[in-house]
N, C-alpha and C positions, 0 to 999 in steps of 0.2 A: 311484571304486573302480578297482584295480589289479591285473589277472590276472597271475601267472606260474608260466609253468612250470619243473619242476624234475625233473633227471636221477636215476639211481639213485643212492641214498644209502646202501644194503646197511650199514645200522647204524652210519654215522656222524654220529653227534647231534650231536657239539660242531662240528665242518664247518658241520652243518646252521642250528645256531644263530646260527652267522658270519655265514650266508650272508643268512640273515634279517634281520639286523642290517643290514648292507650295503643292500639293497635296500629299508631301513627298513619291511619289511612291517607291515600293523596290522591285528593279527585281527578289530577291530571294523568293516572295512566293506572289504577286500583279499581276495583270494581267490589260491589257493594249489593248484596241479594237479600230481600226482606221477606222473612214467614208471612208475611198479613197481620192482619191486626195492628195497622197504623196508629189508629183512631181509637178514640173511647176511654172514659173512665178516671185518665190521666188528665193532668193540668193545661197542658201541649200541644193539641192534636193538629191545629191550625200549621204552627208552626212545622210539626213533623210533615205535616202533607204536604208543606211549599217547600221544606228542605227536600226531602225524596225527589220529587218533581223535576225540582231545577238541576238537582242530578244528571236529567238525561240521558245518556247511555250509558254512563256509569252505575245504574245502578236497574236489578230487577226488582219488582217486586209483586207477589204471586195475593190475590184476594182472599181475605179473611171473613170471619161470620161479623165479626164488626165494622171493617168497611163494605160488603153487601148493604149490611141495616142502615147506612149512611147512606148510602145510594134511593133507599126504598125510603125513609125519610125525604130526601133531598128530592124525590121525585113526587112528594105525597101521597104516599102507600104505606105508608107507618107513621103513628106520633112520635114523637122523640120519647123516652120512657122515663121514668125519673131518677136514675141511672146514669140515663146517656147526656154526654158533655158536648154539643152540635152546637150549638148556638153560635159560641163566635165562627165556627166553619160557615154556616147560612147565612152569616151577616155582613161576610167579607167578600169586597170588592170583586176577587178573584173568583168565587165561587163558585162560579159556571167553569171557569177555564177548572179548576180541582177537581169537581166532579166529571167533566169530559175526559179527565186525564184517568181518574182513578175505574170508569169505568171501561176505559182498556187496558189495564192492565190484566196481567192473565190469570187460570186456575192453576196449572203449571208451567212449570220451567223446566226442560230436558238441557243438560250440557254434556254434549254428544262426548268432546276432547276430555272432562274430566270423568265425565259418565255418572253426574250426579243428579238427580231428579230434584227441586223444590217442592213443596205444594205447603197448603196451610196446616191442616190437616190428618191426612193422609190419603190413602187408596182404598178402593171395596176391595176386600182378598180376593174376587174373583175375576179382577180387570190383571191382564199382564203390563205391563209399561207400555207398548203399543197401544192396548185399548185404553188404557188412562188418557195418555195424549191425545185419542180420537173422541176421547167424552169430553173432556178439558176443551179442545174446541169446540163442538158445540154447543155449548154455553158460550162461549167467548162471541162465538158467533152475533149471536140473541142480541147479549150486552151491547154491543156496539152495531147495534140496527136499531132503526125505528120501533123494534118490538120490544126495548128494553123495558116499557111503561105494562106492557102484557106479561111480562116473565117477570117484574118486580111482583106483581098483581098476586100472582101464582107462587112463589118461590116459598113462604113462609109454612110450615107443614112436618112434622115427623115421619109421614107416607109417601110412596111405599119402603118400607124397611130392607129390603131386600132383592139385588140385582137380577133383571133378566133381559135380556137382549130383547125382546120382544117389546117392551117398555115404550110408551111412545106418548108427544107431546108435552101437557106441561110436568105429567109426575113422573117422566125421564129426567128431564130436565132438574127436576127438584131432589131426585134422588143423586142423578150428579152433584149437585151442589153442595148438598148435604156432605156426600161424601170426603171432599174435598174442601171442607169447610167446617166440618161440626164432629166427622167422626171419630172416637175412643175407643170405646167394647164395642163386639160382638159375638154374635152366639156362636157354636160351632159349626153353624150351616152357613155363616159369617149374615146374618141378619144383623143390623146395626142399631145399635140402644143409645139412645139420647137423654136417658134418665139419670147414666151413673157419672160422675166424674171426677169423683177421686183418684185418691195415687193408687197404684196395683196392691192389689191383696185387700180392698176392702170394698171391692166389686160381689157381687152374688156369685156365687160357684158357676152358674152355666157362661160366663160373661168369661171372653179373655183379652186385651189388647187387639186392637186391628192387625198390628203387625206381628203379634203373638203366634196367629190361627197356624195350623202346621203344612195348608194348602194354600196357603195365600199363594195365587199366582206372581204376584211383584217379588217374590222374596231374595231374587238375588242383585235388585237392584238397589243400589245404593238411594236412600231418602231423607232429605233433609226438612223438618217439618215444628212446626211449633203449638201453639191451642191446648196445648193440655198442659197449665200451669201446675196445678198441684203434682206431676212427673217431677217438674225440674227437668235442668239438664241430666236427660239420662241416654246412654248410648247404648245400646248391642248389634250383633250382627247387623250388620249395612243399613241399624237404625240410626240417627241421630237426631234427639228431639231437642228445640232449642228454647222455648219456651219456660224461662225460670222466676215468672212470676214478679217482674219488675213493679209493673203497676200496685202490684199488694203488697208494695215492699223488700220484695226479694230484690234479685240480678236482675242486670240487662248481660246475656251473652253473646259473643261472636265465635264463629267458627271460622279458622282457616280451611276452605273448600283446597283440597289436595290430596295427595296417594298417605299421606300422616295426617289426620285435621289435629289442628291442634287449638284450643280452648281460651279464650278471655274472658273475662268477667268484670262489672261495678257493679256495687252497691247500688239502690236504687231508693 
């Protein structure tokens, strides 16, 4: 069996099916882990949501800031923007059973045997991989209760910027999500900015990468993570970001999850 991971695909199916192909994936005993950002932007998205799906246990995949906005849409808490490509999602048959499905899916994904974390992402530098996983569920929790129409409600917001354990209700909540869904820079006190998102070095001086900061509590575990397109695939210590910009043109990437990852690419 053959784990990889793969970057945002924002509804590009036919990329995706390349990519597939390439890496000779085989649903009958391979497994298949997605960054988030299924949905959006792409030509696709329908399609990528019923293929992932029908996957079943072959495949994880961890929620993005764009299937969130899918869900808060799909629930009537956001208009669609003029941007967003929802429509045949909302219009199709299945549409209920897609959004059931995609709202359990999780924030992260720990794999204890190869010791590799997913998320969208990333971490607040000041969660260890322990507290990530205990903030990732509670969100998870939310999602998948009756109060998901309350925490759609609440979830949109740049506040608060910055972790504290004491943190409580919907702006816990929202800063989990944030984190593990939108965050890039942050400052040296690891307070998290949502304004910058270019590639490195063209950030303001007090801004460093999430997994940059030099106390990031996460930093000796291994992360596989996607959302910051203008990176590209770029790796360093026990980073891996997958995220190479398929939607704007660039790659779709996969990663073989292993003690070597080793790298695929298509054109997109």
């Amino acid at each position: 069996m053959s784990i990889y991971a793969i970057g945002d695909i924002q509804g590009c199916y036919d990329p995706l099916m390349a990519l597939l192909e390439k890496i000779r994936f085989n649903s009958d005993k391979d497994l298949l882990w997605f960054a988030g950002d299924l949905v959006n932007r792409g030509p696709k998205s329908l399609q990528v949501l019923r293929f992932v799906k029908d996957l079943g246990d072959n495949a994880v995949c961890v929620l993005g800031n764009h299937d969130l906005h899918l869900l808060a849409v799909a629930h009537g808490h956001r208009d669609a923007g003029r941007r967003d490509d929802f429509d045949e999602i909302l219009q199709a048959g299945d549409f209920t059973a897609l959004i059931d499905w995609l709202r359990h899916c999780p924030l992260l994904h720990y794999d204890r045997e190869k010791d590799f974390t997913l998320v969208h992402a990333g971490l607040a530098p000041q969660w260890t991989l322990k507290q990530a996983r205990h903030c990732a569920k509670e969100v998870q929790k939310v999602l998948r209760s009756e109060k998901i129409d309350e925490f759609l409600a609440h979830m949109y917001g740049d506040q608060p910027d910055l972790w504290s354990k004491d943190l409580q209700g919907w702006e816990r909540l929202r800063f989990i999500t944030n984190s593990f869904t939108r965050i890039r820079y942050c400052d040296a006190d690891g307070r998290e900015d949502f304004q910058h998102n270019r590639e490195i070095g063209s950030q303001p001086k007090h801004l460093l990468p999430w997994f940059q900061l030099p106390d990031r509590k996460s930093g000796q575990s291994k992360i596989i993570f996607g959302h910051w397109a203008s990176l590209g695939l770029h790796v360093e210590k026990n980073i891996y970001a997958l995220d190479s910009g398929c939607v704007w043109g660039g790659k779709l990437t996969a990663m073989r999850v292993c003690e070597q990852p080793a790298f695929v690419q298509v054109g997109c």
